[in-house]
Structures are given as structure tokens and as C-alpha cells.
C-alpha positions as CSV (number, residue, x, y, z in Angstrom):
1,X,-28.9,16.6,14.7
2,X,-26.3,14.1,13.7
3,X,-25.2,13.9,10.6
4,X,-26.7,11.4,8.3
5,X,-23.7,9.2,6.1
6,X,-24.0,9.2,2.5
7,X,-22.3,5.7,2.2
8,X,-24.3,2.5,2.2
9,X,-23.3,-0.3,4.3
10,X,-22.1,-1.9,1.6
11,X,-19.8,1.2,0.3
12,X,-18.7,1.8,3.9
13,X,-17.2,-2.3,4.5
14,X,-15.4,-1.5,0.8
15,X,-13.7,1.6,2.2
16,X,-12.6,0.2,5.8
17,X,-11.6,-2.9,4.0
18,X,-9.1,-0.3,2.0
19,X,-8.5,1.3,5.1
20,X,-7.2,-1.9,7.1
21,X,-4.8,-2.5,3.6
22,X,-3.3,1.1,3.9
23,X,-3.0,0.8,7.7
24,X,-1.6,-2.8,7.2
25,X,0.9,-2.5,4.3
26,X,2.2,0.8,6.5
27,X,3.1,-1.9,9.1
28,X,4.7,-4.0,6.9
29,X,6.8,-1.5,5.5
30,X,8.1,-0.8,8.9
31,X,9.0,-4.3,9.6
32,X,10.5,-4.5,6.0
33,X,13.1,-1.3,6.9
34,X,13.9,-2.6,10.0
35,X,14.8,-5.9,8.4
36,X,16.9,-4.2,6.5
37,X,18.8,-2.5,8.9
38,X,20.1,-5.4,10.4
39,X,21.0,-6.3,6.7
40,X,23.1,-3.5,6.2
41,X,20.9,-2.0,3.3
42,X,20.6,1.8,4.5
43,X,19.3,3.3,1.5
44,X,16.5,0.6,1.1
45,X,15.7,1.3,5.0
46,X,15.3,4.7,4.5
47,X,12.7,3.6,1.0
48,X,10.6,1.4,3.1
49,X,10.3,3.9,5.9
50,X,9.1,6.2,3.2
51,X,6.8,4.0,1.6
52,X,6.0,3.4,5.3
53,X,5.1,7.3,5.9
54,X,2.9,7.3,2.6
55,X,0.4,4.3,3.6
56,X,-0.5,6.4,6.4
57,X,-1.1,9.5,4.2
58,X,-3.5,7.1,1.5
59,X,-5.1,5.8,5.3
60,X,-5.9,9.6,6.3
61,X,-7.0,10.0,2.5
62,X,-9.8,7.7,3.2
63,X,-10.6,8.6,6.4
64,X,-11.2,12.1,5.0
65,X,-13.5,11.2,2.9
66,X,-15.4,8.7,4.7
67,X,-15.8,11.4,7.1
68,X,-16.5,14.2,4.7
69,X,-19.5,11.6,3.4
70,X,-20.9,11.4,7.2
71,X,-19.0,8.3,8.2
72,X,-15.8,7.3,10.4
73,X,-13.2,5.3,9.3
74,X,-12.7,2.2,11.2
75,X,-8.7,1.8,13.4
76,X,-8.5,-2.4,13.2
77,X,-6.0,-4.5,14.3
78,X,-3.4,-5.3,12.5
79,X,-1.6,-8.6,11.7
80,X,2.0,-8.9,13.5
81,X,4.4,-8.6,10.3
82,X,6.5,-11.8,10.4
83,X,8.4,-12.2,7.1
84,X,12.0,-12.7,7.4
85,X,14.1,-10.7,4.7
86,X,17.2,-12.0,4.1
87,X,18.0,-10.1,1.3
88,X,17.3,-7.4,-0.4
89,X,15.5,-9.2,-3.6
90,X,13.2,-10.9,-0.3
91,X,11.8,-7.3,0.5
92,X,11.7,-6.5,-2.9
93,X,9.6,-9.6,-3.9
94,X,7.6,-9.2,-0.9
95,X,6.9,-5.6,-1.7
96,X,6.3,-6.4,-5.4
97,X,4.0,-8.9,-4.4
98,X,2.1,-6.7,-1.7
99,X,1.3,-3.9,-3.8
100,X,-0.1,-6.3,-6.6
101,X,-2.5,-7.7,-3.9
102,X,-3.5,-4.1,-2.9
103,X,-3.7,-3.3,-7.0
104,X,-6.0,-6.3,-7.2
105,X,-8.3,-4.9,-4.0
106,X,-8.6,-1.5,-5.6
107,X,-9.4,-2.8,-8.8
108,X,-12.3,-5.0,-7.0
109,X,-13.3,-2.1,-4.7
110,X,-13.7,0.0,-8.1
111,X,-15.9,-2.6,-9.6
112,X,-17.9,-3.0,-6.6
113,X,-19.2,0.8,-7.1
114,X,-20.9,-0.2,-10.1
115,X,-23.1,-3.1,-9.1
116,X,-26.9,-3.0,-8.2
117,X,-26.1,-4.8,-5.2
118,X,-26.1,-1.5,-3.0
119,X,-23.0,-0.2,-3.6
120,X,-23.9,1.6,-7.0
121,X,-22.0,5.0,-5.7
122,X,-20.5,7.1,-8.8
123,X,-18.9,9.4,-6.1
124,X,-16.5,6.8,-4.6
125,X,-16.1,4.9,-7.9
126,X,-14.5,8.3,-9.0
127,X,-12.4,8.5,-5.3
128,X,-11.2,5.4,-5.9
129,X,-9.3,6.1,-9.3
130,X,-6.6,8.4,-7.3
131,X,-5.9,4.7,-5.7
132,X,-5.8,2.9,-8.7
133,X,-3.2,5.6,-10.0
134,X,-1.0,5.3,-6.8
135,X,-0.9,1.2,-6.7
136,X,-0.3,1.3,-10.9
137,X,2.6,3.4,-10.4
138,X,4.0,1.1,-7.1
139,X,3.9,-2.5,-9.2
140,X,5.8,-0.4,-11.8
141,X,8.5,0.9,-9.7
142,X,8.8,-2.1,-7.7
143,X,8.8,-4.3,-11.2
144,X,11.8,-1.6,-12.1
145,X,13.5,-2.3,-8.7
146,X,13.4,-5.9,-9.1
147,X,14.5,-5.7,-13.1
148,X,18.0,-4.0,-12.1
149,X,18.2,-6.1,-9.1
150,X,18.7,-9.3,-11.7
151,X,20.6,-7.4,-14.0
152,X,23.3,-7.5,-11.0
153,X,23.8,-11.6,-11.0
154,X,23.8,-11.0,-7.6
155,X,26.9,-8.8,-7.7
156,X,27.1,-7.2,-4.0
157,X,28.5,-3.5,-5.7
158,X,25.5,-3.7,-7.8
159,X,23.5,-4.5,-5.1
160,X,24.9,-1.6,-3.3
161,X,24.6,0.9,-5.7
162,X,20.5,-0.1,-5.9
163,X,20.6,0.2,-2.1
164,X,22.3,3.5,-2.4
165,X,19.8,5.2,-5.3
166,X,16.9,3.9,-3.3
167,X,18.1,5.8,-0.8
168,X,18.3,9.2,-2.4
């Protein structure tokens, strides 16, 4: 007998909408380190390939528990990451910007779980707070990140020390 999912349609397009974002952002982060790279910014590298690694752990996240409630998490495609970092305040920005967006779509998803438009589903409302924890924290640190990166005036050893830290 197959097993019968416990999400609604509605539910389940809010989840693989998040799932797409985690799997997305992942790829961007990659692109981001690799930019990098070429840039000379080891330490930042290393960040984003981290940040990198942890999308894909929030992606398995959801695609636990979609499975746990009956369902499978959708694989899409993903959009080629293009942005050209020329700097390390351009993947900073970038990133700053990114995890805002994916704040916002958390935020939304959240909302949506309390509606009477079939998607009233206290059980993923209260999943979906461990995201709104995680992206919170991210628009902090990258806020953080970009706060010492003007305190430098653009001052290459300050630069490189930030490089460095993120690094460690």
C-alpha cells in the first residue's frame, strides 16, 4: 500500500520552492568561491565553499521531512550562476543580498502555513522556524562582514586580514 502524503499540494509547491532556493544558493556559493580564487582571496574561498556545503545540508533537511510526511522532494534545474565578482565587497553584497531574498521566502513560506487557502499546516509552520533561525543569523553575519569591510576604506591589509578570519 503506498504511502499516503500528509502535505497538500499547496504545502508541497511551498517546500520544493524552498528546496530549489537551498539547492540554488548552494550553486551560487560555488561559483562565488571559485570567483574568488582567481581573486586571490583564499580565506573567503574556503567561506563560500562552506556556506556552499551547508545549503546542501538545509536541502537534505527538507527533503527529510517532505519525505518523512509521505512526499519526495523535487531535484530542479538550476540557473547557471553568472555574476562576476571582482572584489571581495561584490561577493559580499551579492551574498548579503541573497540571503535577504531567501529570509524574505522563508518568511512568506511561514505565513503561507497559516492561511485557509489549503495550506493551513501547523506542522510545517513549526519546521519552517529552524529556517527562519538559520537565514536571521546569515543577513547578520553577512551585515557584520560587510560593516568591517567599509571600516577598511578599501585598505588591501584590511581587506586581507577579513579574507584571512573568514578563513579560519
Amino acid at each position: 500500500m503506498p504511502i499516503k502524503s500528509m502535505l497538500s499540494p499547496e504545502v508541497k509547491a511551498v517546500l520544493n520552492k524552498a528546496v530549489h532556493s537551498e539547492l540554488q544558493q548552494s550553486h551560487l556559493w560555488k561559483h562565488i568561491a571559485n570567483q574568488l580564487q582567481r581573486l586571490g582571496y583564499f580565506g573567503a574561498q574556503k567561506y563560500f565553499a562552506k556556506e556552499s556545503a551547508e545549503e546542501l545540508e538545509h536541502y537534505q533537511t527538507l527533503a527529510d521531512y517532505m519525505n518523512d510526511m509521505g512526499e519526495v522532494a523535487s531535484v530542479p534545474a538550476l540557473s547557471p550562476a553568472t555574476a562576476r565578482i571582482g572584489s571581495l565587497r561584490d561577493a559580499l553584497e551579492l551574498a548579503y543580498k541573497t540571503e535577504s531574498d531567501v529570509l524574505e521566502m522563508y518568511a512568506d513560506a511561514y505565513r503561507a502555513m497559516d492561511d485557509d487557502e489549503g495550506a493551513d499546516d501547523p506542522v510545517t509552520r513549526q519546521f519552517l522556524l529552524q529556517f527562519l533561525e538559520i537565514q536571521r543569523k546569515a543577513v547578520g553575519a553577512y551585515g557584520d562582514l560587510i560593516s568591517r569591510l567599509d571600516r577598511t576604506n578599501d585598505d588591501e591589509c584590511g581587506i586581507l586580514l577579513i579574507d584571512k578570519e573568514m578563513g579560519e
